[in-house]
C-alpha positions as CSV (number, residue, x, y, z in Angstrom):
1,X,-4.8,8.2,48.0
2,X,-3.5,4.5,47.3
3,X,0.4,4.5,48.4
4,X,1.1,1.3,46.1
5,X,-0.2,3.9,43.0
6,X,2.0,7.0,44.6
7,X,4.4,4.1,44.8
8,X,4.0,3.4,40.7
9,X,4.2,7.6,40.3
10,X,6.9,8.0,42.0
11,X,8.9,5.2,40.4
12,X,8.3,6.3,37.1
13,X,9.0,9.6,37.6
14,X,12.6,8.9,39.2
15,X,13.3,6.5,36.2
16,X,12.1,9.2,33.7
17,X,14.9,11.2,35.2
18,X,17.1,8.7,34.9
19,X,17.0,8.9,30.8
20,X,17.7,12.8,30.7
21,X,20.6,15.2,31.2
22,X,20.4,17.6,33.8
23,X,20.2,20.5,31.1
24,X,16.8,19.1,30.1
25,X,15.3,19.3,33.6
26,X,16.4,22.7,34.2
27,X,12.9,24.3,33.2
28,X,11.4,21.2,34.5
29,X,12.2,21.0,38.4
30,X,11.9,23.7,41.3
31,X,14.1,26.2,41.3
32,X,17.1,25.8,44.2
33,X,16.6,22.0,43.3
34,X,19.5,20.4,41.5
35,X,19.4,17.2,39.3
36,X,20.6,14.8,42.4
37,X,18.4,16.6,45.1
38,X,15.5,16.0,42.7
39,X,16.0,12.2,41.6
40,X,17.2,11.4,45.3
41,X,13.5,13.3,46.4
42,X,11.1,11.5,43.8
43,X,13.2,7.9,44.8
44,X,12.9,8.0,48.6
45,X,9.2,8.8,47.8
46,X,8.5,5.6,45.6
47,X,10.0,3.6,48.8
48,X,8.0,5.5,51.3
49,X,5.0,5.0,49.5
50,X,5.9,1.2,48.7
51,X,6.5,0.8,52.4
52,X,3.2,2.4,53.3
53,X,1.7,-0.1,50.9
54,X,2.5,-3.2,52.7
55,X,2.7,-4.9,49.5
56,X,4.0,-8.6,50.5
57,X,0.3,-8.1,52.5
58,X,-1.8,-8.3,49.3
59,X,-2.6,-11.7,49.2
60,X,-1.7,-11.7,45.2
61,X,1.3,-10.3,46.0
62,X,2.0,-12.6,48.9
63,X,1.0,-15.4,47.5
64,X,3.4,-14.5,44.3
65,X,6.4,-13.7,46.8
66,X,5.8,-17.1,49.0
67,X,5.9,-19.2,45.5
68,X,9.0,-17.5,44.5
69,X,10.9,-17.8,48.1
70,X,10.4,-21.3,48.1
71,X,11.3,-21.7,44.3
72,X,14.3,-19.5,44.8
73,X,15.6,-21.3,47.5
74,X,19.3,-20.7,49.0
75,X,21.4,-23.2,47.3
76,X,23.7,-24.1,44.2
77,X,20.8,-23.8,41.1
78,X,21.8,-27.2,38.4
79,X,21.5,-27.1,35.3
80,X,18.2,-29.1,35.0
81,X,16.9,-26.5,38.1
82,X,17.5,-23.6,36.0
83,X,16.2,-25.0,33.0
84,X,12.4,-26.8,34.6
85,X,12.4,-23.5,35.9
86,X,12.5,-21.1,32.8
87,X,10.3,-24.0,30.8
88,X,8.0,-23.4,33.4
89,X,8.2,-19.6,32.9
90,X,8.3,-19.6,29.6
91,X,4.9,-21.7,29.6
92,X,3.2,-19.4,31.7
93,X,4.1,-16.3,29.5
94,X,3.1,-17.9,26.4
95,X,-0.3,-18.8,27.9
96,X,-1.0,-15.0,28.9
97,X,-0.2,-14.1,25.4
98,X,-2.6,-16.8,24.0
99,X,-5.1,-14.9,26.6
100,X,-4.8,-11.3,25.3
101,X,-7.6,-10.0,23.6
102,X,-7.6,-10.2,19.8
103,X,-7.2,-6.8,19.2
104,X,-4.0,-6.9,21.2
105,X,-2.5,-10.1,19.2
106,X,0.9,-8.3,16.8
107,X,-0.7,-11.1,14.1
108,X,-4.3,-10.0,14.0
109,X,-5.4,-9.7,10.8
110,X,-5.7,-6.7,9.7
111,X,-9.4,-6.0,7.7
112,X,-11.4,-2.5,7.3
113,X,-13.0,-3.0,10.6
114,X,-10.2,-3.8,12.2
115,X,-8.7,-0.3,10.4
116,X,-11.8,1.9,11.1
117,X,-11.3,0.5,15.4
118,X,-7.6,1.7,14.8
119,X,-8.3,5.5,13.6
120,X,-11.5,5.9,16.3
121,X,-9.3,4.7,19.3
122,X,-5.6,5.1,18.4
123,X,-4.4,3.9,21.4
124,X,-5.1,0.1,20.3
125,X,-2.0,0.2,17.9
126,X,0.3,1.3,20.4
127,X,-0.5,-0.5,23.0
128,X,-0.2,-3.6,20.7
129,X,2.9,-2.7,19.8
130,X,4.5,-1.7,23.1
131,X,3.1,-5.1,24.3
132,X,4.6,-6.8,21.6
133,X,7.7,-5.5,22.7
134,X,7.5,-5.9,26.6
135,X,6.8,-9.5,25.6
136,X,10.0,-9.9,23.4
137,X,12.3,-9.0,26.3
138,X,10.5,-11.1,28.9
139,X,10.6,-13.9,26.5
140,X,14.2,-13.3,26.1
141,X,15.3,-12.5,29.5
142,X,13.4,-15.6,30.6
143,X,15.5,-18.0,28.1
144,X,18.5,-16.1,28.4
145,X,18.7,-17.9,31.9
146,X,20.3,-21.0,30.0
147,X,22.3,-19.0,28.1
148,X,25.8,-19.8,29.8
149,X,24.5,-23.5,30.2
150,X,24.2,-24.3,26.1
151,X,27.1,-22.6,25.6
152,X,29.3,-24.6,27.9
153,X,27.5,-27.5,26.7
154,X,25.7,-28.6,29.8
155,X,22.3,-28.6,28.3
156,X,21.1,-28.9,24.3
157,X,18.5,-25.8,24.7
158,X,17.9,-25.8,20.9
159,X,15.2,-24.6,21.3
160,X,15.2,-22.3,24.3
161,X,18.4,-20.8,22.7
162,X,15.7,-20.3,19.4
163,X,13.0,-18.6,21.1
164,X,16.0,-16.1,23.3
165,X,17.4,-14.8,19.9
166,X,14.3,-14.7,17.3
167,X,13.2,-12.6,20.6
168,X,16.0,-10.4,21.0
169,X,16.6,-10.2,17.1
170,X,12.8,-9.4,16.9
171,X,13.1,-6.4,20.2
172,X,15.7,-5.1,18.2
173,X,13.8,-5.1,14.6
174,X,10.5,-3.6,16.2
175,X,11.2,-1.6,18.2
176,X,14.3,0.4,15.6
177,X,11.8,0.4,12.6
178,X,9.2,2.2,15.0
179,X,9.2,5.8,13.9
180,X,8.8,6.6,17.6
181,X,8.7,4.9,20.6
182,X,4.7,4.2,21.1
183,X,5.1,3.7,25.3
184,X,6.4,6.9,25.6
185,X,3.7,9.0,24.0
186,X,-0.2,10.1,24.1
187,X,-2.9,10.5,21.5
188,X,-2.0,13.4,19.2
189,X,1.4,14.2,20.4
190,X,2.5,13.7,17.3
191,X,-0.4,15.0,14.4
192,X,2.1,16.8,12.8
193,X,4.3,14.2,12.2
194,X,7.6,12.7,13.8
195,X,10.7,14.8,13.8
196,X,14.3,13.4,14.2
197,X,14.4,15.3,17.4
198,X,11.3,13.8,18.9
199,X,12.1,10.3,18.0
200,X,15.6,11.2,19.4
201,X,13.8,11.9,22.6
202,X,11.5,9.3,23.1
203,X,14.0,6.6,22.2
204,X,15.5,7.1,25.7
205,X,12.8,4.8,27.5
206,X,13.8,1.7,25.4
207,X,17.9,1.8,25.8
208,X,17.8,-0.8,27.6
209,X,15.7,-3.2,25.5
210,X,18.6,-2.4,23.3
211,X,21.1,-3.1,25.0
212,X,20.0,-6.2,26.4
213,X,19.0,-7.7,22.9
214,X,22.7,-6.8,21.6
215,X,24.3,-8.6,24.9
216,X,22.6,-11.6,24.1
217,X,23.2,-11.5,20.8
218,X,26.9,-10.0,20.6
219,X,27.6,-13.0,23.9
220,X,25.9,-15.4,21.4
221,X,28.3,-14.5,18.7
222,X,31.2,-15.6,20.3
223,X,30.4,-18.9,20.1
224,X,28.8,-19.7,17.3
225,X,29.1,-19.6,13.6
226,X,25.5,-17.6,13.1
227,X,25.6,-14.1,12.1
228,X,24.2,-11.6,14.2
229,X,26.3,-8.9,13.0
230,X,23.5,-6.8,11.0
231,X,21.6,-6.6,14.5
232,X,24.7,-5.7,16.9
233,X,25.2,-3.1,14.7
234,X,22.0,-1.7,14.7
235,X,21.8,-1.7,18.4
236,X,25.7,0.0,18.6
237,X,23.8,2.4,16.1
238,X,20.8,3.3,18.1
239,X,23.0,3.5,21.1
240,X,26.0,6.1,19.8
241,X,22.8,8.5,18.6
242,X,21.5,8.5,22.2
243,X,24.8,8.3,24.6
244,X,25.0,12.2,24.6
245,X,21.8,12.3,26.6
246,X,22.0,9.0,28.3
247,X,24.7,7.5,30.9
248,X,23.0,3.8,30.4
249,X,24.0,3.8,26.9
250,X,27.8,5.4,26.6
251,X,28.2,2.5,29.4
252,X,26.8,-0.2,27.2
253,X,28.7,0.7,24.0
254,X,31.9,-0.1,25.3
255,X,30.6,-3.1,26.9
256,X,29.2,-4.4,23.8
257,X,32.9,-2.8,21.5
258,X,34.8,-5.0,24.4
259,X,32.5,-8.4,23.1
260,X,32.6,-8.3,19.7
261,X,36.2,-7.1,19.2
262,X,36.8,-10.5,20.8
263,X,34.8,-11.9,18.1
């Protein structure tokens, strides 16, 4: 048994339980175990397991935590810091997605071989597209660093400030025209189709993809003349259909109502 796997299991279990209401995991936990007991269980679990690991002993891991102590060191970050820093990040990323396999490219073209590949292994279209995603928000988080620094007017960031909201305006766009959630489902779950219900469901995994592309853009709004009101809405949309089942998302609706009635 690997504990940095049991470590993974256990983490994504806890955070599963995160996205649902207590009435859903009636039939779904031991009985005599409530909701708290349960998420409090699988959690300490995650950080036993993580602790058996060892994991800042793996010399990728170690090697990755060394580079980021020393970047990260402890004092006042300038401007220029912060922004070497996310150009630097931002390099990296884009050079692992000019490394992905073709098939896992959102622009491959799309021929009949390319088609018949899809229908044998179905998984390749979802995985494409929850990487597509997963790739958005990291390229927006990364930029959205320098967000408070353009719009005091420390630094230009044209076009840092581009690539954070064509990402977050993109997160939002692929991710709400999915008929469901691809990262949160296996082959054939679905055969008979999507129902309301079901997309319901597995739109809890991405709230927060959601919410963080309507922060950035809703923050953005407030300085600048650029509409972004189509996509806030959207997000405010998404998030009001889900907030009966999720805590993360009645929490971010009144942060984002609080931004953009200043607006």
């Amino acid at each position: 048994m690997d504990p940095a796997w049991m470590a993974i299991y256990f983490s994504v279990l806890a955070s599963k339980l995160m996205f649902m209401d207590e009435k859903e995991t009636c039939d779904k936990r031991p009985a005599g175990v409530n909701f708290t007991g349960l998420l409090r269980n699988w959690y300490d679990s995650a950080l036993l397991f993580l602790d058996r690991a060892d994991y800042t002993k793996r010399p990728d891991v170690s090697k990755i935590y060394y580079q980021l102590r020393h970047v990260l060191r402890l004092q006042e970050w300038g401007t220029e810091d912060v922004a070497r820093f996310v150009f630097d990040a931002d390099e990296q990323l884009a050079n692992l997605i000019s490394d992905l396999p073709s098939y896992l490219h959102s622009d491959e073209k799309m021929t009949p071989d390319t088609e018949a590949r899809d229908r044998q292994y179905p998984f390749i279209p979802w995985q494409k597209k929850s990487l597509a995603k997963v790739l958005l928000y990291y390229r927006m988080t990364i930029s959205s660093q320098l967000q408070e620094h353009w719009l005091d007017g420390s630094t230009d960031g044209a076009r840092t400030r581009a690539i954070c909201i064509s990402s977050a305006r993109g997160l939002i766009h692929s991710t709400l025209t999915e008929t469901v959630d691809a990262s949160n489902c296996d082959p054939g779950q679905f055969q008979e189709g999507p129902t309301p219900e079901k997309v319901l469901t597995f739109s809890r995994a991405i709230t927060m993809n959601i919410f963080a592309a309507s922060a950035v853009l809703a923050l953005e709004s407030l300085h600048t003349e650029d509409d972004f009101s189509t996509e806030i809405q959207q997000g405010l949309d998404f998030l009001e259909r889900v907030q009966a089942q999720n805590l993360v998302a009645e929490k971010a609706i009144k942060f984002l109502k609080e931004i953009t009635q200043h607006h």
